[in-house]
Each structure stands twice: as C-alpha cells, then as structure tokens.
N, C-alpha and C positions, 0 to 999 in steps of 0.2 A: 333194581337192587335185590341181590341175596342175600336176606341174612343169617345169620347161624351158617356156614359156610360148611364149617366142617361137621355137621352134624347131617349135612345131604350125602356128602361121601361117605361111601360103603353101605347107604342103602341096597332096602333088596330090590329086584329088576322089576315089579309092582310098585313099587312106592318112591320111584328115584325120578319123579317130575319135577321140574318147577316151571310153570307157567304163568305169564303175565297177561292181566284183561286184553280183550282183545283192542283194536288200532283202526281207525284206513287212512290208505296211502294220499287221499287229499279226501276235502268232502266231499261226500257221494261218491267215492272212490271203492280202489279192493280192499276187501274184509282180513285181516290177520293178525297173527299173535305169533308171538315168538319162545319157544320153548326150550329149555334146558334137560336132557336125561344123563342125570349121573351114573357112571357105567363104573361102580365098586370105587377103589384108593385108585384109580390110573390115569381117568380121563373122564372130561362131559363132552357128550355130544350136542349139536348146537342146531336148533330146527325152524326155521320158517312154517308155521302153520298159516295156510290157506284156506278160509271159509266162506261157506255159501252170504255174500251180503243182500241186501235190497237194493242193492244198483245191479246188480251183473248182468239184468236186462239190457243195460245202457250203455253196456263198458264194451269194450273189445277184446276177443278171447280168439287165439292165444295169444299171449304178452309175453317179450323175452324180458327177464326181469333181473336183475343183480341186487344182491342183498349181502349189506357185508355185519358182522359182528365185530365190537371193539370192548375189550376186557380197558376197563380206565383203572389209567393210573392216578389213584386216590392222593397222591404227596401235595402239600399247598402248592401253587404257584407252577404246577408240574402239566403241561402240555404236550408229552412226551415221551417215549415209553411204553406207551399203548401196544395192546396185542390188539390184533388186528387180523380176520379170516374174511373173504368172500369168496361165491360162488352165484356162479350163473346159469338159469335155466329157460327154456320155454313153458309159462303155468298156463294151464288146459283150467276151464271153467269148474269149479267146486261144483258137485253135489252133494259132497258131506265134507268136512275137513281132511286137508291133504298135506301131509310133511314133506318139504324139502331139506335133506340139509346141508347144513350151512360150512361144517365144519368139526373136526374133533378138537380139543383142546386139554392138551397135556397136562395137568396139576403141577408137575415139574417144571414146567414153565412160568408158572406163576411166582411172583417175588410177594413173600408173606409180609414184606413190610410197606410195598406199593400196592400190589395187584388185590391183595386179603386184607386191607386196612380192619382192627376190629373184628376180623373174623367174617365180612364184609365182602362181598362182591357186587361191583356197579360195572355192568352193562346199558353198552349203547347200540341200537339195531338201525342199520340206517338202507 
C-alpha cells in the first residue's frame, strides 16, 4: 500500500522511490521486492527487483519468470476493475540487485474514487 499518493508525484528523479521489504517467491526460494519510481505528474514506473538470496546456491538459474502488477480496486464488495500489467523475462542469478520492469502506468488511468481511495494506493504483485 502507498500512502500519501499524491505527495510521491512530482517528486524529484532522486527521491521518487517507493519500495516494499523484500519477499521470496516460496521458502528457500528467489529473493525480491517490488518497486515503484514516480516519473513527475505523468506516470510510475513498476519494477521487479531481483536480489542476491541465501538459496541461489540451490535454485536454478536462468528462470523465465512472469510477474504481473495489479493496481486494486479499493470499492467494498468490488472484485473488478483492477489495472492490471505483466511482463516476461528470463532472470540471470543476482550479484547485486537487478530491476526488471514490469510496466508504465499512467495517473490518467487511475479512478480517484476506486484506484486512489483516500489518497491511497493498494497494490498487489503476483
């Protein structure tokens, strides 16, 4: 979840992250987190970050991997609606953190009364 929504847009190009602790994809599994870079009033870019975990010894590399993002729609009883991007890659083994992304996503797109509840953005990375 982003909060303060609109206080990230129109950051400067230094300070326009939003990142969530990192994840893995089962236990003992791949290392990642998923990141938001707000690009001024127009659009956020949408990133798959890839890092170095303590399995990668064990895992298999390279993995084609799809990763989609879905901007929820906040309405009660509302299942529907959702923006929705993915994209697919082949990820090569991390030695340091590696961005793929996922997707642009247009502010105009957004319904301030679904997508911005509260000023509100809830994302779901799957």
């Amino acid at each position: 979840t982003v909060t303060n929504f609109s206080q990230w847009q129109g950051r400067k190009a230094d300070k326009n992250w939003f990142s969530d602790p990192f994840h893995y994809s089962f236990m003992q599994g791949y290392k990642f987190k998923f990141n938001l870079s707000f690009r001024g009033t127009t659009y956020m870019r949408v990133f798959l970050y890839l890092l170095p975990g303590e399995h990668n010894d064990t895992l298999l590399w390279p993995i084609k991997s799809t990763a989609s993002i879905q901007i929820l729609n906040q309405e009660e009883d509302c299942y529907s609606n959702h923006i929705e991007r993915s994209e697919s890659w082949e990820l090569n083994r991390p030695t340091s953190g590696i961005h793929y992304k996922i997707s642009d996503i247009y502010y105009s797109s957004l319904n301030t009364q679904t997508h911005l509840k509260g000023d509100r953005l809830r994302c779901k990375l799957r």
